[in-house]
N, C-alpha and C positions, 0 to 999 in steps of 0.2 A: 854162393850159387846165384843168389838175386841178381850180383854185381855182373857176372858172368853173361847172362842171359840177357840183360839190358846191352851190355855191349855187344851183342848178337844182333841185336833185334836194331840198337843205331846202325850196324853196318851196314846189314839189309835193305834197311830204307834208305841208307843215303850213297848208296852204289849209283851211280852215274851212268847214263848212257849217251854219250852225244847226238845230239839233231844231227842230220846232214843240209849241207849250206841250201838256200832260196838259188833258185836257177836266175839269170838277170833276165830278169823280167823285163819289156819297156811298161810298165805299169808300175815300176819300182824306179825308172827314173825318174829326177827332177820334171815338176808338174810345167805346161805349156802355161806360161804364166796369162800369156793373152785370151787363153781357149776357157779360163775360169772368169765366171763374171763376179763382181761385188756386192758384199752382202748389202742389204739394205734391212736396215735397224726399224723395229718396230714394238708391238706389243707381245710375250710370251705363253707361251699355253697355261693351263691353269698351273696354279702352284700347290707342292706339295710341304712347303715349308714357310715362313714367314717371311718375304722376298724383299731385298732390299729397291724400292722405289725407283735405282738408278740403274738398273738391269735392263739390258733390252735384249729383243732376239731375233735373229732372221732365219731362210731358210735356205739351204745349200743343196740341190741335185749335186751326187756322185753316181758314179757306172757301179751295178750291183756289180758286175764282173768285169775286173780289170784288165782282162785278158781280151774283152771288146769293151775299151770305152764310149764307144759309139752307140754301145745296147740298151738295153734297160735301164732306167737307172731309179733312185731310191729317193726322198725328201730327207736329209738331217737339218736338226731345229739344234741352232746356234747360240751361246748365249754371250752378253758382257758386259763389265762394269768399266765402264772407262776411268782411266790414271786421274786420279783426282786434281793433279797438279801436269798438264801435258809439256810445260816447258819444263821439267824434269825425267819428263816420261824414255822408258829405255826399249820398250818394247811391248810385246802381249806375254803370259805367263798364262799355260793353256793347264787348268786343272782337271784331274781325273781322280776320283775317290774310289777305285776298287769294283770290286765286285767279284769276277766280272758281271757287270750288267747292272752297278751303279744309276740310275737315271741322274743326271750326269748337271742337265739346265740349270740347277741353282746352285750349283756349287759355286757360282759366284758370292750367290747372298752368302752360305753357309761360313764360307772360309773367311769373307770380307771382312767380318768383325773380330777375328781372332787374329788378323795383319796389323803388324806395327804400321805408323804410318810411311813411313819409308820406304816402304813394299808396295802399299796402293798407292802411293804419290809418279812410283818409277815405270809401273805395268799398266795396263788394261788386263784385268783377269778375264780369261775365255774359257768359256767348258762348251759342252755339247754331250746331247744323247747321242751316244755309238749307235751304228747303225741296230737294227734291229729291235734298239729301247724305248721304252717310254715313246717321245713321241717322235721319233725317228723308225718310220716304216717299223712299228712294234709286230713279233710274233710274237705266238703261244702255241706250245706242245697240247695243250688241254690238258695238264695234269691230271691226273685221275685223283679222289679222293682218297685219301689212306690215311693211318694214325701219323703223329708228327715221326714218330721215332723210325719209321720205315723211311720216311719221307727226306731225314736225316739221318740216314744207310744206318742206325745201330743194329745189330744182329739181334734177334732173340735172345730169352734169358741164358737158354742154354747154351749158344754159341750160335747156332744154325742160323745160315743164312737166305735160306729158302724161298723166304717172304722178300729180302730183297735182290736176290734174281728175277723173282715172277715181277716185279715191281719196275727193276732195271728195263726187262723183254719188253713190258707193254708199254712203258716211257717211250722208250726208241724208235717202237713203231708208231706209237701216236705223234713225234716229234718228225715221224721222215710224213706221214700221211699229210698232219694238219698243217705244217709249214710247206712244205711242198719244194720247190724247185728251188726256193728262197735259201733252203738249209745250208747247205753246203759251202753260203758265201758267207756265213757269220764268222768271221774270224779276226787275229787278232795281227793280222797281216794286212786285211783289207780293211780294219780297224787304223790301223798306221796311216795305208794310202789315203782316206779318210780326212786324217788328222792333215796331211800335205797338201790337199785340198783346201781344208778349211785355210792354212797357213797363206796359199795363194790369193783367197779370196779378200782374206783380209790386209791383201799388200805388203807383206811383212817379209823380208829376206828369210829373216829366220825368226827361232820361237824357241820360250824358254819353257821350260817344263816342269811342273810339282804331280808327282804321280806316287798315290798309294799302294800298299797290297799287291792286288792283281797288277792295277796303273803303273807299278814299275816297271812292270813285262813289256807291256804297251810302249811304256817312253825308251829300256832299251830297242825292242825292234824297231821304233822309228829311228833312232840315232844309227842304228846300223843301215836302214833304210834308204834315211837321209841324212847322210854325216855332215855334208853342209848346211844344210837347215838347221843345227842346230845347237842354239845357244847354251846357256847354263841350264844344267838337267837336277832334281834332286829325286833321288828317288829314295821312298820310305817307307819299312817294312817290303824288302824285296821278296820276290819269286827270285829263283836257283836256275836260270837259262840251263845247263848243264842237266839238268835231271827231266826224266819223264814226265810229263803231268800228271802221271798216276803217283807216280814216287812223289814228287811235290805236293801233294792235296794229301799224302801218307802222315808228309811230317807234325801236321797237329797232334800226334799221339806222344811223341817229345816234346811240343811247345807245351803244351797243360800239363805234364808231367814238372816241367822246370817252371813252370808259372806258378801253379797249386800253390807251393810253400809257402809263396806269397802272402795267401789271403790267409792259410791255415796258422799261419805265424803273427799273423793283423788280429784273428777271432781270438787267438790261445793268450795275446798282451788284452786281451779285453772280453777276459772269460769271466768277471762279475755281471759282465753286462748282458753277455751272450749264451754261459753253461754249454760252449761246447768243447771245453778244455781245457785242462791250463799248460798243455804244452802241443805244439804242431804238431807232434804225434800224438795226442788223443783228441786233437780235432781232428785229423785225417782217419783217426780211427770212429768218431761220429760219425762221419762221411761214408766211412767202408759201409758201417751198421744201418743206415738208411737207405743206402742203394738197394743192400741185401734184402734187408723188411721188405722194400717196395717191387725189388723183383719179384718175391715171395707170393707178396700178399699187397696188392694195388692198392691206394686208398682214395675214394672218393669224396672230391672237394667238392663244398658247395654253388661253384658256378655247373657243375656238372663236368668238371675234368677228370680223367680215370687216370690218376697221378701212381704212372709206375717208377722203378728204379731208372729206367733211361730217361725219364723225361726232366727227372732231377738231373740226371746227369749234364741233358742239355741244356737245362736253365745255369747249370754250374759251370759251363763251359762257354755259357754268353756272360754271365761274371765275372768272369777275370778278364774279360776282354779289357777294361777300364778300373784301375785302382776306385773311380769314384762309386765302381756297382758293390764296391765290400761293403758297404752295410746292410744293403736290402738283399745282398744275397746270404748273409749271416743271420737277417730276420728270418728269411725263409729256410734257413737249417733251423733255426731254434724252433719254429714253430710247428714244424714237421718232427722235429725230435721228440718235442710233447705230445703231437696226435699221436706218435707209433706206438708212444710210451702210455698214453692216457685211455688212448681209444675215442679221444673227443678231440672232433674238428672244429678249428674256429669257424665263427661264421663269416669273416672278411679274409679268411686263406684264401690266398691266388698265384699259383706260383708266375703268372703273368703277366704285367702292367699294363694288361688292357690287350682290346683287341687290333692296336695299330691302324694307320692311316687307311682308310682303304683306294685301291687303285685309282686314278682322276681317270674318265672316262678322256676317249676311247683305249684307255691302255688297258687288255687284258688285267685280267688278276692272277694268273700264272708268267708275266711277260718277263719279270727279271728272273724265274729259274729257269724259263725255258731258254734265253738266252746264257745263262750260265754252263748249262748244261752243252749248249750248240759250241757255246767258245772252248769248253776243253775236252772237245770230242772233237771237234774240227782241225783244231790247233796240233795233235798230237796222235801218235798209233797208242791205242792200249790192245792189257792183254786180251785174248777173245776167250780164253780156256780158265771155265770158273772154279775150278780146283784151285789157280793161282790165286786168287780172291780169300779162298774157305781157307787155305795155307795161310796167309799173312794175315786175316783175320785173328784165327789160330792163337799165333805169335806175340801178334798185338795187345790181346785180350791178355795175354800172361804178363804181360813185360811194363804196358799200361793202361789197369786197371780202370782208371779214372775216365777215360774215355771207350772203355769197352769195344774196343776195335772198330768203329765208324771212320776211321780216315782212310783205313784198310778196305773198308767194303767196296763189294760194287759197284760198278756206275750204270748208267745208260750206255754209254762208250762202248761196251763190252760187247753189245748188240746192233751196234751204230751204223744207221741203213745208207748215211751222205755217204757219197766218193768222196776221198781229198784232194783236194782240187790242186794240192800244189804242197812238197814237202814242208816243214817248221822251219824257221828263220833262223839260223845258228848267228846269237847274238856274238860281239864282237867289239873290242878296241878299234876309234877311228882315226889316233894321233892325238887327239886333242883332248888336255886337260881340265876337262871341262864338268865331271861330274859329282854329287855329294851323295854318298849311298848313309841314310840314317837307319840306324836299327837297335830298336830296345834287346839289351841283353835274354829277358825272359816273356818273350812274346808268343803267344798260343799258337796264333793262326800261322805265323810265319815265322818261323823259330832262327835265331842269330848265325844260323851256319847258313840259311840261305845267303842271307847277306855276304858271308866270306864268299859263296858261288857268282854270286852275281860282281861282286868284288874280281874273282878270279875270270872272270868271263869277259868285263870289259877292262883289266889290264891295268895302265897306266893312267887310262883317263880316267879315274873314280878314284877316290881316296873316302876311305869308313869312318865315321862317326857313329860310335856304338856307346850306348846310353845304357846306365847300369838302375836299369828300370825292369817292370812288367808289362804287361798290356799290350794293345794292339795298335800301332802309328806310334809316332812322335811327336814332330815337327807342328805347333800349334795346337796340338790335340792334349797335349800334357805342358805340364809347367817347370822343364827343366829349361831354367836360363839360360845355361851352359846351350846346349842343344839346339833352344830355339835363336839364341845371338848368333852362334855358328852358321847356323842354317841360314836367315838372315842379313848375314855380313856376305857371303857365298852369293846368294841373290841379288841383292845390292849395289855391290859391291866386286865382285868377282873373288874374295878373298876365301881361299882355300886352301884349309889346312894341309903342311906339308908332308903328312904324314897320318899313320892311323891316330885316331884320337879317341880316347875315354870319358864321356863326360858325365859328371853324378846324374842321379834321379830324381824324379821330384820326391817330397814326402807325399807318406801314404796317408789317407784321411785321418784325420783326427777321429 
């Protein structure tokens, strides 16, 4: 029956609906190369990270609307590490880490130290905050205050998703109020145009591309955008061009289903140390029994958290993002397993590592969800009829458990006040052999079948490299040789695999 019911609930969510194609735009052709001027390199906004000294940054006006480039237009803050070695150097190699709505600027420092040198010797790395981020012309919806778990669409205990329709409605409208006329050009089209900008200003024929998560979305619509512009593309942990954005942002209830085992098989080889099993099914059955407790009966930690079953759930679902989070997220079951069991809280329990960076002025502290929010509401139709929602909820919550139907939920979208300014890009094959799509076998966020979509959508230029790992990214983020030498020779080198390829995973933490 369980077997059954799962294969129900994959088909559902991985039913397909095609985009229809981008109308030809002249804002989608090749940029007047003369009419963009050059950046001029300087010092960068503050940092959010520990920046490497050789970064510099400029600023680039683009048209808020492409459709008058003559109008309005926006500040984006550019960033770049120039080719350590320029008489080897091959080009720019323009980075994107996800999101959407990454703040974007130091993805240079960030990735710089994880490149062989081969890679920084032959590029200039470029990133940039997308329009609307960080310090690229930033909005903010004004999030309204709410618990995380609303905030992070989980349903109520019982299922009811009530709390987040009322949540969805006043998002939407606080998003069309406080951004204002801005809304409706956040997208991931005029995100491309953007990128073809920056590309001219920086003198460059073409550009080569490392794009994460969402960033793969981003690097195929610019390739289909601008098929000449563009060089060697890698993209990792793909978005499914092919499917809905609601369908797409559905599938983490299959990636943490296939991930889980992962970590409950990691705790169960090292149940001396941990007590929550000595086999992955009696760790996964910890897990069930602490959800349950805490939906039940909430427990208050000493920072003042009101730790219910979903909030575990979402600390457990930013865990396996990273084989490297299996310990500390194994501390925090075992230590939760004793308060439920004991009735005594530690006094350094937290299920949080702290209260994270806080925003560098002038950027909002709602700025990267309000633009997450803009980009896959803008970017696609959802549905508007919330039955459709309470239904796959429903489903969800049967089929998997472990994430309690939060990928299924609600959006903002659902209420979503912007016009669309212009249909979805239907990604596309350009001829040219030119693409490496990476993808970890058992990935959360972005589960291995997108990648076959994104695989299926651009054709003949992309050849898979699929990595029999967990976690979220690959390529530099983990330590599979295999994976990162491929990825690397591809870049490099142009060499690419002639065919789909397997490459092992790294080991999981000692």
């Amino acid at each position: 029956m369980r077997r059954n019911l799962r294969a129900a609930a994959i088909a559902a969510v991985l039913t397909s609906t095609l985009v229809v194609p981008t109308p030809g735009w002249a804002s989608s052709r090749p940029v007047a190369e003369d009419r963009v001027s050059a950046l001029t390199w300087g010092t960068c906004p503050p940092p959010l990270i520990e920046r490497d000294p050789r970064q510099q940054c400029a600023t680039l006006p683009v048209p808020l609307d492409y459709r008058s480039p003559g109008g309005r237009s926006i500040d984006l803050v550019v960033s770049r590490i120039a080719s350590a070695k320029p008489g080897m150097r091959r080009g720019v190699l323009v980075l994107n880490t996800g999101g959407p709505a990454d703040i974007g600027v130091d993805a240079p420092s960030f990735l710089a130290p994880l490149m062989p040198a081969d890679l920084t010797d032959r590029f200039d790395l470029v990133s940039f905050d997308p329009r609307g981020v960080g310090s690229s012309a930033p909005i903010s919806c004004h999030f309204p205050d709410v618990p995380a778990e609303i905030g992070q669409r989980y349903p109520d205990v019982d299922g009811s998703i009530d709390r987040n329709i009322a949540f969805a409605r006043d998002l939407a409208q606080r998003c069309g109020r406080n951004v204002g006329d801005v809304l409706p050009f956040i997208t991931t089209a005029n995100t491309a145009r953007d990128l073809d900008r920056i590309r001219a200003a920086l003198g460059e024929p073409r550009i080569s591309y490392l794009g994460y998560s969402y960033g793969t979305y981003l690097g195929a619509v610019y390739r289909t955008l601008y098929p000449h512009r563009a060089d060697r593309f890698v993209l990792d942990s793909s978005y499914d061009p092919a499917l809905t954005r609601y369908q797409q942002l559905r599938l983490p209830s299959l990636g943490a289903a296939l991930r889980l085992p992962d970590f409950t098989g990691w705790a169960a080889a090292r149940n001396e140390r941990y007590g929550l099993g000595a086999t992955a099914a009696a760790v996964q059955s910890t897990f069930d029994a602490l959800t349950a407790a805490l939906d039940a009966t909430p427990l208050t930690l000493p920072d003042g958290t009101v730790l219910t079953g979903n909030l575990l759930r979402i600390v457990t679902f930013e865990g396996i993002y990273r084989d490297a989070g299996f310990p500390a997220l194994a501390e925090t079951w075992q230590a939760l397993a004793d308060a439920t069991a004991t009735g005594r809280v530690p006094a350094a329990l937290s299920v949080f590592g702290g209260t994270g960076r806080a925003a560098a002025a002038p950027i909002p502290a709602d700025n990267q969800p309000s633009v997450q929010v803009a980009i896959h509401c803008n970017d696609d139709t959802w549905p508007r009829d919330v039955a459709t929602y309470r239904r796959n909820v429903t489903l969800d919550r049967r089929i998997f458990p472990a994430t309690a139907g939060f990928p299924a939920n609600i959006w903002a979208c659902a209420f979503w006040p912007a016009p669309r300014i212009e249909p979805a890009v239907r990604v596309h094959g350009t001829g040219s052999r030119s693409v490496l799509i990476v993808q970890n076998l058992r990935d959360p966020a972005t589960p291995w079948i997108s990648a076959v979509g994104m695989r299926r959508a651009l054709g003949s230029d992309a050849v898979l490299l699929s990595v029999d790992q967990g976690g979220h990214t690959a390529y530099l983020t983990t330590n599979s040789t295999c994976a990162n030498d491929t990825t690397t020779a591809f870049l490099t080198r142009g060499v690419l695999p002639s065919g789909p390829r397997l490459c092992p995973g790294q080991p999981l933490p000692a």
